[in-house]
DRENDREN-319347 format. One record per residue (C-alpha): residue number from 1; residue in three letters; x, y, z. Coordinates in steps of 0.001 Angstrom, whole numbers, plus 500000, padded with zeros to 6 digits. Example, Ala and Ser with C-alpha at 12.3 -4.5 7.8 and 13.67 -1.06 7.14 Angstrom:
# residues 2
1|Ala|512300|495500|507800 $
2|Ser|513670|498940|507140 $
END
This chain:
# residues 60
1|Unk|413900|919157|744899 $
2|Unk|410465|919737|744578 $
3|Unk|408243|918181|746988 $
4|Unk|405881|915447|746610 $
5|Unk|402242|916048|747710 $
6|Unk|399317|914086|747561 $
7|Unk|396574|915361|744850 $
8|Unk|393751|914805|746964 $
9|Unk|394761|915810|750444 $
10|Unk|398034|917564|749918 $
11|Unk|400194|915365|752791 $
12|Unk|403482|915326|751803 $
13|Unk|406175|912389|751326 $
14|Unk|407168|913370|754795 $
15|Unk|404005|913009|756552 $
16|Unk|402323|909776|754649 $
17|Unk|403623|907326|751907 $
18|Unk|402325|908394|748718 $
19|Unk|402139|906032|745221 $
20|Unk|402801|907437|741903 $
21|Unk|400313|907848|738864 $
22|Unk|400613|908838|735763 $
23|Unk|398067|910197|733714 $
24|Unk|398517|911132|730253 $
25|Unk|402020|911431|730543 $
26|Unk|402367|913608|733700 $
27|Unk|403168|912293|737003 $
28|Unk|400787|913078|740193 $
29|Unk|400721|911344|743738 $
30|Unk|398095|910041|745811 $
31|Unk|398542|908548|749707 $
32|Unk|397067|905323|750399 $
33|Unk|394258|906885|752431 $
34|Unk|392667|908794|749482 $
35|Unk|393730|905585|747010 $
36|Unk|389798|904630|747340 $
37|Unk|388497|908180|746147 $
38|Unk|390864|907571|742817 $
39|Unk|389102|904032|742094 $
40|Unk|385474|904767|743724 $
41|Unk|384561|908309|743539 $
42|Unk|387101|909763|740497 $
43|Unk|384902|912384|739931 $
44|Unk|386170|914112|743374 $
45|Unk|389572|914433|741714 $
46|Unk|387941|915651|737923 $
47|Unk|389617|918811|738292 $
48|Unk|392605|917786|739222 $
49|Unk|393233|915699|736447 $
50|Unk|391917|916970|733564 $
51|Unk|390570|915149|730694 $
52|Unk|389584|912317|733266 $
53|Unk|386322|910432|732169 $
54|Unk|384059|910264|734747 $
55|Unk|382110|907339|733914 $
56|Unk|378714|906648|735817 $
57|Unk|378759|904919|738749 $
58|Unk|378907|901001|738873 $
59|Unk|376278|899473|740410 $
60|Unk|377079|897202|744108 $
END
């Protein structure tokens, strides 16, 4: 069985709970600590998933 890391920090299943996402049509994992780095700061994890748009960043 392979094992199930995060993408960010590389925790495994057996150290943190991790949530699945797909992106364009593969399947990667993320634990809920680095969750916020997927929605605010995407461009951290560009080269992990490639093809991601990095969009500029909203204004707060």
């Amino acid at each position: 069985m392979t094992e199930l890391a995060c993408i960010n920090c590389n925790r495994t299943d057996q150290q943190v709970p991790l949530l699945p996402l797909t992106f364009k049509g593969d399947t990667k994992h993320i634990c809920a600590q680095c969750f916020p780095i997927l929605i605010h700061k995407i461009h951290l994890l560009a080269d992990k998933l490639p093809g991601v748009e990095v969009g500029a960043p909203a204004a707060h």
